[in-house]
TITOR-99007 format. One record per atom (N, C-alpha, C): residue in one letter; x, y, z. Coordinates in steps of 0.1 Angstrom, whole numbers, plus 5000, padded with zeros to 4 digits. Example, Ala and Ser with C-alpha at 12.3 -4.5 7.8 and 13.67 -1.06 7.14 Angstrom:
A513249435078 A512349555078 A513249675078 S512849785071 S513749895071 S512950005079 
***
This chain:
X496851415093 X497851305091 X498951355082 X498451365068 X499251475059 X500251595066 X499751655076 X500451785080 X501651735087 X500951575098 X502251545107 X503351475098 X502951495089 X504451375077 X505051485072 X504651585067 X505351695060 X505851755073 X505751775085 X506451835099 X507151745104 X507351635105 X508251545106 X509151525091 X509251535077 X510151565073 X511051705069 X510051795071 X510951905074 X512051885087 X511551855096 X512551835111 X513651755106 X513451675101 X514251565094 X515951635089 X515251705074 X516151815071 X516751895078 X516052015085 X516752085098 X517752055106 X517451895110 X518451845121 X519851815112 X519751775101 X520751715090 X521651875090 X520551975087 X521352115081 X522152155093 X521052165106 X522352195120 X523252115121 X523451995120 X524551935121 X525751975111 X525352015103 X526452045091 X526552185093 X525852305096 X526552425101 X527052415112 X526952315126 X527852285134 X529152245135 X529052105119 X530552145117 X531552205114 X530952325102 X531652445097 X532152525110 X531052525119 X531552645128 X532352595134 X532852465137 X533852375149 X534852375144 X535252385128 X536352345119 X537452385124 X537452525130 X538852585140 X539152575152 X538252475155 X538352455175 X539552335175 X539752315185 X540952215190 X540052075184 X540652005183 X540651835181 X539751785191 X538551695191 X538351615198 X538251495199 X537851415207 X538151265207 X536951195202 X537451175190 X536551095183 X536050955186 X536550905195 X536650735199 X535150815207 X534950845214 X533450925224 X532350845217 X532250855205 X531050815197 X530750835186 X530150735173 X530450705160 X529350865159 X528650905164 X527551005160 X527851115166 X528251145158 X529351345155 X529051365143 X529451485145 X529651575131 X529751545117 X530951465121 X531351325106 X530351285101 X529251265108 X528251175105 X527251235095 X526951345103 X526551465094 X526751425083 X527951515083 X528351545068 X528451425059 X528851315063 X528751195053 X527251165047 X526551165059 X524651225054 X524251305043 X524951445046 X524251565041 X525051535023 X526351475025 X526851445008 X526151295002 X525751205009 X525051115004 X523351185000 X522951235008 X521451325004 X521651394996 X522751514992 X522951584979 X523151474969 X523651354969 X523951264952 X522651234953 X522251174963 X520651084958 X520051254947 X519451324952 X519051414953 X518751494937 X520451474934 X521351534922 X520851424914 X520251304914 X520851234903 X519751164897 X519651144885 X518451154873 X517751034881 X517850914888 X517450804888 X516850844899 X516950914908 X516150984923 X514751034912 X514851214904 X513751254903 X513151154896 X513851074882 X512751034871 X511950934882 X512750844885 X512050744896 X510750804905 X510950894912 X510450964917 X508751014912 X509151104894 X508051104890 X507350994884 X508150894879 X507450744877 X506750694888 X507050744898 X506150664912 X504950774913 X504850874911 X504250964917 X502950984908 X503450914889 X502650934881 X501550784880 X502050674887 X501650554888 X500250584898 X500850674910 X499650704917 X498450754916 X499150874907 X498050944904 X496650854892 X497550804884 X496950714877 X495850624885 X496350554895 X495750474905 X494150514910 X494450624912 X493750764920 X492450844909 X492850864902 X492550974888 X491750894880 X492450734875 X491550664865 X490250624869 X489950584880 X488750504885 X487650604890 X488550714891 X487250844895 X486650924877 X487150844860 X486950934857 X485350854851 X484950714855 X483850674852 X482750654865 X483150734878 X482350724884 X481450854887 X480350784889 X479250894889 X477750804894 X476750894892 X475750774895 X475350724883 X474450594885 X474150504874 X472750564868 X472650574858 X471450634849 X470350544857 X469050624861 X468150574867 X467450484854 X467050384862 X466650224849 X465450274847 X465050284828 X463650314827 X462650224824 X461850224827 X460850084833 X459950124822 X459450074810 X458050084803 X457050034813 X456350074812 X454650054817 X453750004806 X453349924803 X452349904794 X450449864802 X450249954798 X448949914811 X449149984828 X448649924836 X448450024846 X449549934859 X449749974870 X450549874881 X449949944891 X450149844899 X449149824911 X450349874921 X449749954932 X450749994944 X451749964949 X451049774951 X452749714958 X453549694943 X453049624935 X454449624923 X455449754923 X454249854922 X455149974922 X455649984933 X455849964944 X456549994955 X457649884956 X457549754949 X458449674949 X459749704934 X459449744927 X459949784915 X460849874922 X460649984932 X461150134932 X462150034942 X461649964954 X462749914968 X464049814959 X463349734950 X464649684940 X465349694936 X464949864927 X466249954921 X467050014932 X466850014945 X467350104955 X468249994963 X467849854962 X468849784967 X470149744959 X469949784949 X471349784940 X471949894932 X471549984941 X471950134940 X471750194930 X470450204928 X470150274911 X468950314916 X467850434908 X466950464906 X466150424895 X464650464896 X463450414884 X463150524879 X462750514865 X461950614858 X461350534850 X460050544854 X458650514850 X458350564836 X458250484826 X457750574812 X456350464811 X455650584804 X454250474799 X453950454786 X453950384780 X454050314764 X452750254762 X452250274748 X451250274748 X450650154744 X451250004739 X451249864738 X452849814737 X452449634737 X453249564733 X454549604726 X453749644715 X454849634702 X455749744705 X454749834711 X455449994707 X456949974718 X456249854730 X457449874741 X458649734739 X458449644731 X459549574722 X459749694713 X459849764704 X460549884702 X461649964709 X460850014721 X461450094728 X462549974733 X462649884737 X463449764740 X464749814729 X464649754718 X465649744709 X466249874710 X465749974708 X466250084708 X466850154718 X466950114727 X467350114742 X466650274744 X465150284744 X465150404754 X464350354765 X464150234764 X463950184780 X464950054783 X464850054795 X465749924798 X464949804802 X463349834808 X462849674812 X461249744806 X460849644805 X459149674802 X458449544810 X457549584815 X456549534824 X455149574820 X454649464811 X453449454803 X451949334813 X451249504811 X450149484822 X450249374834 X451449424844 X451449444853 X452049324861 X452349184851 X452749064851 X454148984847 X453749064832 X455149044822 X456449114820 X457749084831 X458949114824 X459549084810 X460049214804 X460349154791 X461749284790 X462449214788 X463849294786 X464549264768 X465949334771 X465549354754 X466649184747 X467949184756 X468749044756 X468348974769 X468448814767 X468748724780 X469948774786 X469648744799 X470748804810 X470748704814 X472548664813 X473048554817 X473748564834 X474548434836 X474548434852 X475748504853 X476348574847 X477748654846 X477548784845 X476248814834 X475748954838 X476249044851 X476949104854 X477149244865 X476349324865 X475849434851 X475549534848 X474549544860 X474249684862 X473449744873 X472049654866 X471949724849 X470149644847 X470149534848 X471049404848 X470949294849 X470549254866 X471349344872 X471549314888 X470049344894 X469449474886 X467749544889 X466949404883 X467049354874 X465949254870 X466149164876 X466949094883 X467048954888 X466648954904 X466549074908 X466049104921 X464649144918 X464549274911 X463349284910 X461849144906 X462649044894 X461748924893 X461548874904 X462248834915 X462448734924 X461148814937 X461449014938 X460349054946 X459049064945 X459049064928 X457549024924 X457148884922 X457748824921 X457148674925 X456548644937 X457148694947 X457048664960 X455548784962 X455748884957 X454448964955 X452948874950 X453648824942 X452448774929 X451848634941 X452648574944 X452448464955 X451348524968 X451748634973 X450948714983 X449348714976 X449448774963 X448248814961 X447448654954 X447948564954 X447248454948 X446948374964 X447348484971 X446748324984 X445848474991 X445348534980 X444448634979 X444348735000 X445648794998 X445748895011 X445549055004 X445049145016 X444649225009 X445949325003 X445649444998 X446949524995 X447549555004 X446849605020 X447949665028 X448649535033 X448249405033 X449049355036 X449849285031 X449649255017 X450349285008 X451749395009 X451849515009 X452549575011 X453649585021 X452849545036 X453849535047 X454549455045 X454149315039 X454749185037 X455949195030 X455649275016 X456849335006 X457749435014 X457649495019 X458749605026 X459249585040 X458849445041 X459849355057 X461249395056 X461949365068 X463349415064 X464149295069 X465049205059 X465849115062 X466049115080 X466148985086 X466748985100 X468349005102 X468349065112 X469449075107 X470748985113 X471948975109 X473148835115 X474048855115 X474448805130 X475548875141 X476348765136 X477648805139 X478548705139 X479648725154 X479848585157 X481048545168 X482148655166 X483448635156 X484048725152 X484048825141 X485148925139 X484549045130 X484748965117 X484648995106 X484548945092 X486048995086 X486349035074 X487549045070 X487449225065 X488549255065 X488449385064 X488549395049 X487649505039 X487549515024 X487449655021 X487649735014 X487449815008 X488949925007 X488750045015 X490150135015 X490950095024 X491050015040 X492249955048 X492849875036 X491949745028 X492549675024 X493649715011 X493049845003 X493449914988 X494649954994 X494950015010 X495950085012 X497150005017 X496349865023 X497449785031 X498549735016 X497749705003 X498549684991 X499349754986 X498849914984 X499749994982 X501250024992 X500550005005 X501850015014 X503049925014 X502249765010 X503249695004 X504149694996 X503249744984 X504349754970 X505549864973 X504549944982 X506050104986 X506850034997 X506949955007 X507849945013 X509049815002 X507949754992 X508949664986 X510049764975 X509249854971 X510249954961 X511250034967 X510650024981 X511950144983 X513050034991 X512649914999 X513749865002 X514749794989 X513749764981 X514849694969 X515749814962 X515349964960 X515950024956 X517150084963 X516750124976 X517550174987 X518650114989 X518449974993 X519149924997 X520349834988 X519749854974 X520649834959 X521649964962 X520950054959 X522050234963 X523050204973 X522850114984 X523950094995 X524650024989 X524549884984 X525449784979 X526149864971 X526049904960 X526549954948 X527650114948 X527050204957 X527550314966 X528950244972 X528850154982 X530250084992 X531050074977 X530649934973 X531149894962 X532049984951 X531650074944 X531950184936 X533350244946 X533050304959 X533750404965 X535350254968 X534750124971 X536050054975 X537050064961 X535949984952 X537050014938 X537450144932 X536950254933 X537750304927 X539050384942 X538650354944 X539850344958 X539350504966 X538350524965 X538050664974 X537950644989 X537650514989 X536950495002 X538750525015 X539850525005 X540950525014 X541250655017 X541050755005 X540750885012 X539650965022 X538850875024 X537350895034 X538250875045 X538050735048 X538950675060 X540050765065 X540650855056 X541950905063 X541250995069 X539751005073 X539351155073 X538751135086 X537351035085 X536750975095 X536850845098 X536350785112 X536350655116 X535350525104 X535850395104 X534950315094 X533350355099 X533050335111 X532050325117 X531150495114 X531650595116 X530950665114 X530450695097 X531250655087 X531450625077 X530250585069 X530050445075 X528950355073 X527750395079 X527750495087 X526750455101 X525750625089 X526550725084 X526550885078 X525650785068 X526350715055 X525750645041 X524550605046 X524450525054 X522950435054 X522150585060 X522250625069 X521450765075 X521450855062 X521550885056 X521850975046 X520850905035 X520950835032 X520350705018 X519150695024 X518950665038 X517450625046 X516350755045 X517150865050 X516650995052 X515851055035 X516751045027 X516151015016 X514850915008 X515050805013 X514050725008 X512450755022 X512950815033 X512150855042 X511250985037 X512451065027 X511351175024 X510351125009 X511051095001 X510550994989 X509050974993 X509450855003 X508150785005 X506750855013 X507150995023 X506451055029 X505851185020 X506451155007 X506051275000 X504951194985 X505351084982 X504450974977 X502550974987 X503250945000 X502150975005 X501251105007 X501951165011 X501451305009 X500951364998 X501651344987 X500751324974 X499651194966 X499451124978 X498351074972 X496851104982 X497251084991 X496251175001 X495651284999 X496551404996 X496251524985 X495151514975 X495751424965 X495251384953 X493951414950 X494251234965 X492451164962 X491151254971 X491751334980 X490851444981 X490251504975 X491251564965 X490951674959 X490051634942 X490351504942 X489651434929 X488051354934 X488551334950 X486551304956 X487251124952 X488151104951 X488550924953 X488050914967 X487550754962 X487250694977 X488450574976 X489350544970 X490050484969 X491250464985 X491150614991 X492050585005 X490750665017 X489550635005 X488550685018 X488450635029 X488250655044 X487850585055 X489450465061 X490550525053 X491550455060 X492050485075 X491850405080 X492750425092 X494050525095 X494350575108 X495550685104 X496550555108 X496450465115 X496950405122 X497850275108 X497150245097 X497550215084 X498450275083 X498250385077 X499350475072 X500550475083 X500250555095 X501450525102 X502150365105 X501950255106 X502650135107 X503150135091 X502750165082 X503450155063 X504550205065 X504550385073 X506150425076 X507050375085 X506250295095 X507050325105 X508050135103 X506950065092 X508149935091 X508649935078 X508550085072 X509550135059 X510650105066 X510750225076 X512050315083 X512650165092 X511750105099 X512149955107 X513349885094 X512049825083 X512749695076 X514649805067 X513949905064 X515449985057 X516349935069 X516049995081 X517349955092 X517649845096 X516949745095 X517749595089 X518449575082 X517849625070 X518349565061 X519849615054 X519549765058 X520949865055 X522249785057 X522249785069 X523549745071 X524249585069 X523349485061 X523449365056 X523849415039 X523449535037 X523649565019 X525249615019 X525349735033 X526449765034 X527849665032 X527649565043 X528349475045 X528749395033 X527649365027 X527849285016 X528749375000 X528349535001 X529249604996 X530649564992 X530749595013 X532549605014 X533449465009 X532049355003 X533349215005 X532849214988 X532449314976 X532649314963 X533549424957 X534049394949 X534549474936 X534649514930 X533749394919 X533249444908 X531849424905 X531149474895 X530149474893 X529049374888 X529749264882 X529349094885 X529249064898 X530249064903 X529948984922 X528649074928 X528249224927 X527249254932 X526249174927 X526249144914 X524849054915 X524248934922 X525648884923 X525648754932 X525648724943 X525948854950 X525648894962 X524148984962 X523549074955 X522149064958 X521349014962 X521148884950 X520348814949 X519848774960 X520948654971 X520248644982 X520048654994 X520248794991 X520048915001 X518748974998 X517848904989 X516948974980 X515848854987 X516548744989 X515048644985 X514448684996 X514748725013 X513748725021 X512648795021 X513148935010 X512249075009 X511649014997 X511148964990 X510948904980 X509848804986 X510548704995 X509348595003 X508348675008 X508648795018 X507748845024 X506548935017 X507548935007 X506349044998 X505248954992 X505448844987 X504348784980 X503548734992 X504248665004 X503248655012 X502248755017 X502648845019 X502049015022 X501149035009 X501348964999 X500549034990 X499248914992 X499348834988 X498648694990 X497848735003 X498448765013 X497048775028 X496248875030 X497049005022 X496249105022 X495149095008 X495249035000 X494348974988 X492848894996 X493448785004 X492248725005 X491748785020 X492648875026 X491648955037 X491848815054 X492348725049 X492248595058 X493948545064 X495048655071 X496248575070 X495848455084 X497248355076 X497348235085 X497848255096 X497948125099 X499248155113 X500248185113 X501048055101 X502148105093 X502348245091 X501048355086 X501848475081 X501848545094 X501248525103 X501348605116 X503148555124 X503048445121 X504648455129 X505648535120 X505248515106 X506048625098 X506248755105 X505148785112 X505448925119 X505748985127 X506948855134 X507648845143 X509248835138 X509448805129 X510848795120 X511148905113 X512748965119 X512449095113 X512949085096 X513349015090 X513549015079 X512149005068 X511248965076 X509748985071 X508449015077 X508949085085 X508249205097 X507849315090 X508449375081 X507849475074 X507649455064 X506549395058 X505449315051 X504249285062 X504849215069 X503849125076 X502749205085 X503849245094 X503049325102 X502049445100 X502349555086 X501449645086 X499949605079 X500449435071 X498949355065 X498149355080 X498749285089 X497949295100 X497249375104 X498149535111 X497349615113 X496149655102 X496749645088 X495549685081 X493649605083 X494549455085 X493449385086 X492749385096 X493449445110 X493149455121 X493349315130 X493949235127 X494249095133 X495549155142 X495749225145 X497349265155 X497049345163 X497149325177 X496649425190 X497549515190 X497849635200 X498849735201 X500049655203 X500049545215 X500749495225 X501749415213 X500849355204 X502149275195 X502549335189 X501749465182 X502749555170 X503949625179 X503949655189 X505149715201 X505949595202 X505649435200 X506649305207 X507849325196 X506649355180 X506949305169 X508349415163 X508249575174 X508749605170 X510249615174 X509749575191 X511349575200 X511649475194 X511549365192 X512449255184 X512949305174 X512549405162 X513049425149 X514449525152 X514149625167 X515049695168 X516449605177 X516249525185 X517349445190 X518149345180 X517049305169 X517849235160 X518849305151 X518149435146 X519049525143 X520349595144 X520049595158 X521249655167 X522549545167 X521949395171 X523049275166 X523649275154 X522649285139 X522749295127 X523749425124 X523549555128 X524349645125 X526149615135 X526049565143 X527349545154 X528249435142 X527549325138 X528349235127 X528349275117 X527749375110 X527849405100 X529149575096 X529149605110 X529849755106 X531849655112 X531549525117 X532949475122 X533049375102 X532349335101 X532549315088 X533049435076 X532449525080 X532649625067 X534249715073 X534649735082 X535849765087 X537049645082 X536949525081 X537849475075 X538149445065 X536949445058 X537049395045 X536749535032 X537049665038 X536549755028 X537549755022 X538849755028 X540249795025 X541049695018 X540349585014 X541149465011 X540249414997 X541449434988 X541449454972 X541849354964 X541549314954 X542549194945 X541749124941 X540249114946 X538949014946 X538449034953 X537348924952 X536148894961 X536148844977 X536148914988 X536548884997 X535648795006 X535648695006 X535248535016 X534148575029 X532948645027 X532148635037 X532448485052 X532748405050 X533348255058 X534248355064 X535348415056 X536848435066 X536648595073 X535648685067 X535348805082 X534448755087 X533748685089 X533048625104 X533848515113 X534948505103 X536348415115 X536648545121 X537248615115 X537648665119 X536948805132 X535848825128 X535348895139 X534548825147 X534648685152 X534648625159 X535948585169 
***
């Protein structure tokens, strides 16, 4: 999985680099007709200088290692107290009879710990050993649990977890032998094996799908709120300080727009595939089970409604760019351009938390403005067939295609028009 994300972003690059020695090499050929199609050469090159700033510029790496060291952290910390649990030492005072011992050992083994048997030579000596902690339970001639604190009902600890099972399988022991059966049957009786229980539907998905459906969340919310900030602020910047009129004299608006967002995407495309790539690595190589047993099919829907929700949303940041000026109105224009990624994210976090989404969040994963959230919880949880993650995704790409057509007729009239804040109301009159 790792190999195909690192071969798919190298290709990535490649294709960016041929395009840009294709245009060097054309620079002396005759003129051609640019009206043909916004995706030429231009485009390139407006790419390959938006990928060199991201690239160049402190807020890319530091960001970058800030993300990268969050993971590792994620990954690194939880592996540095695991190990197995010290096997629980059981005093003996007196002798134990076969099944206890056989029930004492299946106890420790149902809450994933081992026994070690020590033999003490009375009472007192093993209330000693108690305080002292070189045993953890004593079992005095063959009846009496005696531990060294009361274990309350909040108790977790592994020994708390061994004594409260273990009392409960000797009771049921102690019960056998008072309605006086012999030892072997005794024993068989103790070492029955729960029935076992089927369920109608599958249960909720928990462990690494669910660890990873979170993390995919938080990375598609960081990179679309940052990405797509870089676009607003990028238009914005180039309108005011008036560069954007020497671009234009150069290339069409459209290819213009169409180079920045591909360029800014391609970036946050490698960012994110190299995040992943380094945590897969990682948790290998550290023995984390943290993205153990994940689905490949996880990971691929995380990228694939990165790269979906960015191409929504690109061209609504763009847009919104070309109708500011200054650096107050971006804020005000952010903002609620912000709430839908913002709604989706807490719902996305919320369903992938309790493992159970509603109905409500499932139609979410039909809306492309919170389709990427929605839908990779699903696949993680497994609640989404092939058929809807493919419905979910021609819809995100036809909306898009609408979304970029009004949004690149918006940024063509309003990039060039200066003095203020330009009236989102009067370019949708007008490109109507």
């Amino acid at each position: 999985m790792s190999g195909g994300i690192i071969a798919a972003v190298v290709a990535v690059v490649l294709v960016v680099r041929l395009w840009s020695r294709r245009r060097r090499a054309t620079t002396g050929r005759a003129p051609t007709d640019r009206r043909l199609s916004p995706f030429t050469s231009d485009v390139a090159l407006v790419a390959e200088r938006e990928m060199r700033e991201r690239f160049r510029g402190r807020i890319f790496r530091v960001g970058t290692l800030l993300v990268l060291a969050v993971v590792a952290a994620a990954i690194v910390i939880p592996t540095l107290d695991k190990g197995k649990p010290h096997p629980q030492r059981v005093g003996l005072v007196g002798s134990l009879s076969a099944p206890w011992r056989d029930a004492v050992v299946s106890s420790a083994k149902s809450v994933g710990t081992t026994v070690h048997f020590v033999s003490v030579h009375d009472k007192d000596a093993a209330y000693a050993d108690l305080r002292s902690g070189q045993i953890d339970l004593a079992i005095v001639k063959g009846h009496d649990l005696v531990v060294n604190k009361p274990i309350g009902a909040t108790d977790t600890s592994t020994t708390a977890q061994f004594v409260l099972v273990l009392s409960k399988n000797l009771g049921v022991i102690e019960a056998f032998e008072a309605a006086h059966l012999t030892a072997a049957q005794v024993s068989e009786l103790a070492g029955a094996s729960a029935l076992a229980v089927r369920s109608v539907q599958p249960g909720p998905v928990k462990g690494a799908a669910q660890a990873t459906s979170l993390i995919g969340i938080i990375l598609i919310f960081l990179m679309l709120t940052q990405y797509n900030t870089w676009i607003l602020i990028g238009v914005m910047e180039e309108k005011s300080s008036r560069v954007i009129e020497v671009l234009l004299a150069t290339v069409r608006p459209i290819q213009l727009l169409t180079g920045k967002v591909l360029g800014i995407g391609l970036v946050a495309l490698i960012q994110a595939s190299t995040i992943v790539v380094f945590a897969l690595l990682l948790a290998k190589s550290v023995g984390s089970d943290l993205l153990h047993g994940t689905a490949p099919a996880v990971l691929v829907s995380t990228l694939v409604w990165l790269v979906l929700g960015y191409a929504f949303y690109c061209w609504v940041y763009a847009a919104a760019g070309s109708l500011a000026e200054r650096q107050d109105q971006v804020q005000s224009l952010a903002f609620p351009l912000s709430v839908p990624i913002i709604f989706g994210y807490v719902m996305a976090l919320t369903a992938a938390s309790s493992a159970s989404p509603s109905s409500f969040f499932k139609v979410l994963a039909y809306l492309p403005p919170t389709a990427p959230f929605a839908m990779p919880v699903l696949v993680s949880l497994r609640a989404a067939t092939w058929w809807e993650f493919v419905v979910s995704v021609l819809i995100s790409i036809v909306c898009t295609i609408g979304v970029a057509r009004l949004a690149t007729g918006i940024y063509r009239r309003a990039i060039l028009r200066t003095g203020g804040r330009v009236k989102l109301r009067q370019m949708l009159t007008r490109a109507a």
